[in-house]
N, C-alpha and C positions, 0 to 999 in steps of 0.2 A: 504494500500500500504506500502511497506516495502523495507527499501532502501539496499543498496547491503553490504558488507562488504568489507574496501579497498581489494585489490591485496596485496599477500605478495609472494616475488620472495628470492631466495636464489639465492649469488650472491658469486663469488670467489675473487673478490678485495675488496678491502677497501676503494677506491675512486670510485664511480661507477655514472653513467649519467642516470636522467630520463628524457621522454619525451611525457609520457603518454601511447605510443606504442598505438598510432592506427592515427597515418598517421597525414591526415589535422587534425581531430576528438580529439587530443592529448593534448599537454602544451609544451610553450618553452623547449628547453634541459636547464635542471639543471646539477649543479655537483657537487654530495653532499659525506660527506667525512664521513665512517662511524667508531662510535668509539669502539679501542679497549677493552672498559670495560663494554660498552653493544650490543656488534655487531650487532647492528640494527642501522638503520636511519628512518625515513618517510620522504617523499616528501611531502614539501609543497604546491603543485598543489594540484595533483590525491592522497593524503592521503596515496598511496603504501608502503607498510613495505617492505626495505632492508635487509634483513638477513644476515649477512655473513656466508659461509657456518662451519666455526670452532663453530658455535654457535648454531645451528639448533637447 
């Protein structure tokens, strides 16, 4: 069995909200602030990578 690899979203702010995105199924809303010198974040729930989109 083989586990998944997080979610990575490209996102156009710099301050951006996770929530797990899937409803009851998800994680508190976070609001995580991503920096200008490695334009990613991860969520510490769901492990999802933040991309901002200047950095793809």
């Amino acid at each position: 069995m083989t586990t998944q690899a997080p979610e990575t979203k490209i996102v156009t702010a710099y301050r951006v909200a996770c929530d797990g995105g899937e409803g009851a199924l998800g994680h508190p809303r976070v609001w995580l602030q991503i920096p200008t010198e490695t334009g990613f974040v991860e969520c510490p729930y769901c492990d999802a990578k933040l991309v901002h989109e200047d950095h793809k």
